[in-house]
C-alpha positions as CSV (number, residue, x, y, z in Angstrom):
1,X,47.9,126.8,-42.1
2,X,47.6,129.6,-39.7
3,X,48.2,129.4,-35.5
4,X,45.0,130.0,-35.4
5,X,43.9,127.1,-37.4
6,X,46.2,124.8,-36.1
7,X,45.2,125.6,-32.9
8,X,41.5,124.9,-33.3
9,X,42.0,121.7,-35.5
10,X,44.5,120.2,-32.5
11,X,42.0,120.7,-30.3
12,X,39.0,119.8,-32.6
13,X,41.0,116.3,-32.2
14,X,40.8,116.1,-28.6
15,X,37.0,116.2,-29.5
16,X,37.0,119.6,-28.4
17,X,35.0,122.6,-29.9
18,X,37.1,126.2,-30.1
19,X,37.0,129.3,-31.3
20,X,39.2,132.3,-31.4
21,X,37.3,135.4,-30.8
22,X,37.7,139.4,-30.2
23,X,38.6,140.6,-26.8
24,X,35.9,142.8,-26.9
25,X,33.5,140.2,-26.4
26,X,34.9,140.5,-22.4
27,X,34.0,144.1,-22.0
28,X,30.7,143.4,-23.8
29,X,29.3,140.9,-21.2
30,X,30.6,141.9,-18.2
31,X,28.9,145.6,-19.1
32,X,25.7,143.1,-19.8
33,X,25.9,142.0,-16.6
34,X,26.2,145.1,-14.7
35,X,23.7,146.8,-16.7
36,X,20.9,144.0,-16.0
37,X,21.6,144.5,-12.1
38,X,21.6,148.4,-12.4
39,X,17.9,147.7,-13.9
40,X,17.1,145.4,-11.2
41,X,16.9,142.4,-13.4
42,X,19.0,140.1,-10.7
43,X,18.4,138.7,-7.7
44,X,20.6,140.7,-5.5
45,X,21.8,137.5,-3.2
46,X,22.3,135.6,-6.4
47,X,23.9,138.9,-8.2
48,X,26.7,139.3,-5.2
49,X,27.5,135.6,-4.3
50,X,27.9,134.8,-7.9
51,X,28.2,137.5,-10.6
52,X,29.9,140.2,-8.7
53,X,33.1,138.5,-8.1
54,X,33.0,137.4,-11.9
55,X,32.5,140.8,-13.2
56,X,35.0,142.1,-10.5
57,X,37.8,139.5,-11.3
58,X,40.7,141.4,-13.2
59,X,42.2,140.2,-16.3
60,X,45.7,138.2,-16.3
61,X,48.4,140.4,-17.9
62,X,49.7,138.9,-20.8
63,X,51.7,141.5,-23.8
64,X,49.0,142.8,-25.8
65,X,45.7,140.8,-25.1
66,X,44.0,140.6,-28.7
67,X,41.9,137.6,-28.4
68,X,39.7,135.0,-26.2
69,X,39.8,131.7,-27.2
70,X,37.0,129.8,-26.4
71,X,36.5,125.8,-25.5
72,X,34.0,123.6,-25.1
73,X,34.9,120.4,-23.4
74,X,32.5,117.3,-23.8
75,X,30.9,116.8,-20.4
76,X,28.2,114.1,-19.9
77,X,26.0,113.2,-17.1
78,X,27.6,111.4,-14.3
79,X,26.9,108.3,-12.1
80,X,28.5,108.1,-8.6
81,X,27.4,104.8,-7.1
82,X,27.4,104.7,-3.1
83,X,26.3,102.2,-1.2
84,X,23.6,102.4,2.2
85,X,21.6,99.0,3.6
86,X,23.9,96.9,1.6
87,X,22.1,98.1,-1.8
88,X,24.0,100.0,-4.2
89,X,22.3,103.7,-4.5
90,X,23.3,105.8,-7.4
91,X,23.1,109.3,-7.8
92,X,23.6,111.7,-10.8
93,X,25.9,114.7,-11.3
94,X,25.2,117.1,-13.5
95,X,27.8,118.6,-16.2
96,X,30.3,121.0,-14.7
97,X,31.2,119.5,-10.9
98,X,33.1,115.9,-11.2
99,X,35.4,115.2,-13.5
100,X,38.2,112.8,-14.3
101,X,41.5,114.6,-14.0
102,X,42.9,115.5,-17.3
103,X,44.8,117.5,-19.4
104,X,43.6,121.3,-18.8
105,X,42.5,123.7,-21.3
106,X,45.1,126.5,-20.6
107,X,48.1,123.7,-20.6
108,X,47.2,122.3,-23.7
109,X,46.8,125.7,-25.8
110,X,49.9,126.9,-23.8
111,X,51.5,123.8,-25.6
112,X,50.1,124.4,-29.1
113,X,51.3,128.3,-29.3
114,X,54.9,127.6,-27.6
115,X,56.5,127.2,-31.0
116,X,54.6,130.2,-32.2
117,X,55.5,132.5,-29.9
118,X,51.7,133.6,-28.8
119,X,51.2,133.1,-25.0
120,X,47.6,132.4,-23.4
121,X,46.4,132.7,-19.6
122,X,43.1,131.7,-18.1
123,X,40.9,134.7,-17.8
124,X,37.3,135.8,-15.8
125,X,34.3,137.3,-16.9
126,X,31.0,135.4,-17.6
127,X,32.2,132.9,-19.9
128,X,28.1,132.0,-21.2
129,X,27.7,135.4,-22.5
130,X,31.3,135.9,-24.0
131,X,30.5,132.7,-25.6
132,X,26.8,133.9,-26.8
133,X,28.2,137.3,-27.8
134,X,30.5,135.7,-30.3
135,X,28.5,133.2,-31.7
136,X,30.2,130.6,-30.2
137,X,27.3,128.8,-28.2
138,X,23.5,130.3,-27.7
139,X,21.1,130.4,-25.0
140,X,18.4,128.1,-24.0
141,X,15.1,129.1,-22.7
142,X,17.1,127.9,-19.2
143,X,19.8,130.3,-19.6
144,X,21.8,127.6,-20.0
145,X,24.8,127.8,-23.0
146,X,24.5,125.6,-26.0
147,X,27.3,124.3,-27.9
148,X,26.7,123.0,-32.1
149,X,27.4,119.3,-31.9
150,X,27.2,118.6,-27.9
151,X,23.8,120.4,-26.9
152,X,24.4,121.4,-23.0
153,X,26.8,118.9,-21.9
154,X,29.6,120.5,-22.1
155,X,32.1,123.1,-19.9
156,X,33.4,126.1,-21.2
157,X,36.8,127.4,-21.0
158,X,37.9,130.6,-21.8
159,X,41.4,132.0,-22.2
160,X,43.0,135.5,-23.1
161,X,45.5,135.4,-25.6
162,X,47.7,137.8,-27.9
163,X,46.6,135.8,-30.8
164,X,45.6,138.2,-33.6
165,X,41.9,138.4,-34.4
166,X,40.0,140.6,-36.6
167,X,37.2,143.0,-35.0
168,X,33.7,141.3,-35.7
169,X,30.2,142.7,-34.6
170,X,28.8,141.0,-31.7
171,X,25.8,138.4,-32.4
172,X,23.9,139.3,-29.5
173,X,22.9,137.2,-27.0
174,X,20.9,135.0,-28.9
175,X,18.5,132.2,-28.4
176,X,18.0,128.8,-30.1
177,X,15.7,128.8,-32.8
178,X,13.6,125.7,-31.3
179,X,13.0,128.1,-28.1
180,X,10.8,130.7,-29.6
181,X,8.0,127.6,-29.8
182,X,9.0,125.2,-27.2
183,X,8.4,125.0,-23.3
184,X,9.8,122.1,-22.2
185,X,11.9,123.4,-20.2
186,X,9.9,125.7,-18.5
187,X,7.2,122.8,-17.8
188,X,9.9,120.7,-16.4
189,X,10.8,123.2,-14.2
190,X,9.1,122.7,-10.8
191,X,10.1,125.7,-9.1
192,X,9.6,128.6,-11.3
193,X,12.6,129.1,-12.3
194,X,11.7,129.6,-15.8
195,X,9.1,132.0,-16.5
196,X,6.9,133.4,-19.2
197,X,7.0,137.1,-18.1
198,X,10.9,137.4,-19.1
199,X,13.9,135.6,-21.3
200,X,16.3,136.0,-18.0
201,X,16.2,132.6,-15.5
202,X,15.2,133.2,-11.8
203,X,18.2,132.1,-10.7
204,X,17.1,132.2,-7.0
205,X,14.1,129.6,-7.6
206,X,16.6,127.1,-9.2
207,X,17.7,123.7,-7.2
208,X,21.5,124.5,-8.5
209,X,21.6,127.6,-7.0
210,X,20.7,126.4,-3.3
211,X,22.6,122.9,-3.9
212,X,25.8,125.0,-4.7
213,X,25.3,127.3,-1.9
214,X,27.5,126.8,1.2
215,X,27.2,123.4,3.3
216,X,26.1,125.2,6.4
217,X,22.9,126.9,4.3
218,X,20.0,124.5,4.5
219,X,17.6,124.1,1.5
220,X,14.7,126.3,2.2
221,X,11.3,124.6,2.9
222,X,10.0,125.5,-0.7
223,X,12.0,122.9,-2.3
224,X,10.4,119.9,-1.8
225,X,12.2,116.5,-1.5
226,X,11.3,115.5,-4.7
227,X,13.0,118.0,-7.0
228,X,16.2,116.9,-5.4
229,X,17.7,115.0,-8.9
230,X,21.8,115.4,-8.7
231,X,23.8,115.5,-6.1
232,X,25.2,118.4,-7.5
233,X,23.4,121.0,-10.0
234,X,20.2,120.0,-11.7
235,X,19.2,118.0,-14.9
236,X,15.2,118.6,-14.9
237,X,15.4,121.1,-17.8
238,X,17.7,119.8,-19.8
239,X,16.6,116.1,-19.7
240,X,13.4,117.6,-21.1
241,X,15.5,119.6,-23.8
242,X,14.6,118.7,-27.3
243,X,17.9,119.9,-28.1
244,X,19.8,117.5,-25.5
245,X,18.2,114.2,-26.6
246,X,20.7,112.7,-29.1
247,X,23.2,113.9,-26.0
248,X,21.8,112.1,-22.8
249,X,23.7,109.0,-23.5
250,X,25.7,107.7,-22.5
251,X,26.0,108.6,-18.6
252,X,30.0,108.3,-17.8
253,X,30.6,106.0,-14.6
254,X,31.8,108.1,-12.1
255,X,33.5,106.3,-8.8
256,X,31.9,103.5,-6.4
257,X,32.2,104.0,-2.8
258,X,30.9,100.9,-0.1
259,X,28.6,101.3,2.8
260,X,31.1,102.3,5.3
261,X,32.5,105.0,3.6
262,X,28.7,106.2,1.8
263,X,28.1,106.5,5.9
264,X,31.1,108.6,6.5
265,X,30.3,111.1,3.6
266,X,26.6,111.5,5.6
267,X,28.2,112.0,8.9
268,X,30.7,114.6,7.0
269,X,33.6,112.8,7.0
270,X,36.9,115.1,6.1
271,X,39.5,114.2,3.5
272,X,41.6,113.2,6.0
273,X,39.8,110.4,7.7
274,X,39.3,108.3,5.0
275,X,42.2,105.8,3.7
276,X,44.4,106.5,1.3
277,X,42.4,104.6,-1.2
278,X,39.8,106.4,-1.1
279,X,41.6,110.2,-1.0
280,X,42.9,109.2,-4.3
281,X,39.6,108.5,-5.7
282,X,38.4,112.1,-4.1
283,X,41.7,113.0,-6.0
284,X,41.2,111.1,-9.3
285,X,37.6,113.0,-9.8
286,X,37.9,115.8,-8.3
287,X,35.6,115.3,-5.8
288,X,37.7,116.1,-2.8
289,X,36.9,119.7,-2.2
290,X,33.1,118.9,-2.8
291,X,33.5,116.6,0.6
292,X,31.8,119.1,2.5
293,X,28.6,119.3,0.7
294,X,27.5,115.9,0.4
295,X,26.3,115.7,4.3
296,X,23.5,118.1,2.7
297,X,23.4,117.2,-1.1
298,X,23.4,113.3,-0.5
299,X,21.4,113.3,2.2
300,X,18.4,115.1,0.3
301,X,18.6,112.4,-2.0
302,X,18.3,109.8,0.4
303,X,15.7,111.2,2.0
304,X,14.0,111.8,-1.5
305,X,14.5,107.7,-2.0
306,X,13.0,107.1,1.0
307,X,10.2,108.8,0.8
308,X,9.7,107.2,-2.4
309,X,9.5,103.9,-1.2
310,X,7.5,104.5,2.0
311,X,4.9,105.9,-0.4
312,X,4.8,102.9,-2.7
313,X,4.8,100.6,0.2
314,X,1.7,102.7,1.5
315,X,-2.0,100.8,2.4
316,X,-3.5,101.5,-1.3
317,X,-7.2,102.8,-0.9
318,X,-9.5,100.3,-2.2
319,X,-12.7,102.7,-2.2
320,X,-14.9,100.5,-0.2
């Protein structure tokens, strides 16, 4: 058996997806990238916060890079369960923010090659079009990266490596089959995001771009309280995924936190003033240097629920 297919059978048994892919495929979507902003194609708030540091971020030095090896890490929905009026109050988390410590990507491979005498190293670039480009995963009508076998739920991982790998043409970035039909996603969407009059998302009209964005930025008054969902990123579009439904379940139980500390995450609380109990549950799932957002994040929600429940309390018309 070759490195390369030991490597992707180890980490097939870890329930992981991989591939080992041409190096080329970098160059290739970070010159995608650049060329959709030179058209004008990208917001240009969205295109410097996000993508310009991406398609700026030099590549580690390792002897001879040949090869990106590409991961996809099973990564279900979330439930966080916090606590206000002495009723519990969970929220959702989409893929991609909280998550169990574990074993990294870049450790494990490292592992798997030492005895072959390959090295790896994480590397930048847009990781959903190097995927795309190589066939690994393919777009939904959401932009978002698809994975054979785990839908959308997933994160992806990408390492340099001077694994040998033979030149292959690029697949383009290609879209699901189903999409070419469907518009779920683009129904589901309240905001926009997903138009008819182009393939590429309006990144600036999606709830994950303004709940990612710095705790001091406030949502802008567009967004109304109801299209809050997660307290981080969004799940509208890919609940309503025909592609995601054998995926949805199960949700993975996140942490619980009690009414006094729920309190403290609204008031913005720091690391540092809660017990040590707590911190290590920050720790355990990486929530810890998300603290800062949840003054914002949570508290749309909570206003969300509460406007929910003041409306189904409301005096019902009775039309006489």
């Amino acid at each position: 058996m070759s490195t390369t297919e030991n490597l992707i059978q180890d980490l097939a048994s870890r329930g992981w997806r991989a591939a080992v892919v041409p190096y080329a495929r970098r160059a290739e979507a970070i010159e995608g990238v650049v060329s959709r902003h030179e058209r004008g194609e990208l917001d240009e708030s969205f295109y410097q916060e996000y993508l310009a540091p991406i398609v700026a971020e030099q590549a580690p030095e390792i002897p001879t890079p040949r090869s990106l090896i590409l991961i996809a890490v099973p990564d279900r929905p979330l439930r966080i369960r916090f606590t206000l009026d002495g009723a519990p109050f969970p929220v959702t988390v989409a893929p991609g923010y909280v998550q169990k410590a574990g074993p990294k990507p870049v450790e494990v491979v490292r592992e798997i090659l030492s005895t072959s005498g390959f090295s790896a190293a994480r590397v930048g670039g847009p990781q959903k079009a190097m995927a795309t480009l190589s066939g690994f995963a393919r777009y939904g009508r959401n932009n978002i990266s698809y994975v054979s076998g785990l839908g959308s739920f997933h994160a992806l991982r990408t390492l340099v490596c001077d694994l040998p790998c033979d030149d292959e043409p690029s697949h383009g970035l290609e879209m699901l089959p189903r999409c070419e039909t469907c518009r779920a996603c683009r129904t589901a969407s309240p905001a926009g995001a997903i138009g008819e009059d182009r393939f590429l998302l309006r990144a600036e009209r999606c709830v994950t771009y303004w709940n990612e964005k710095s705790p001091e930025v406030p949502f802008p008054e567009w967004i109304e309280p109801g299209w809050h969902n997660a307290l981080f990123g969004c799940l509208t579009c890919q609940r309503a995924c025909p592609e995601n439904q054998a995926y949805l379940d199960p949700i993975i139980e996140g942490p619980s936190f009690d009414e006094r500390t729920t309190r403290a995450f609204l008031a913005g609380a720091k690391k540092e003033d809660f017990t040590n109990e707590v911190r290590s549950v920050l720790e355990e799932w990486r929530l810890a240097d998300l603290l800062g957002h949840l003054p914002r994040n949570l508290g749309a929600l909570v206003t969300r629920a509460r406007g929910s429940e003041l409306k189904d309390h409301a005096p019902k018309e009775t039309g006489e």
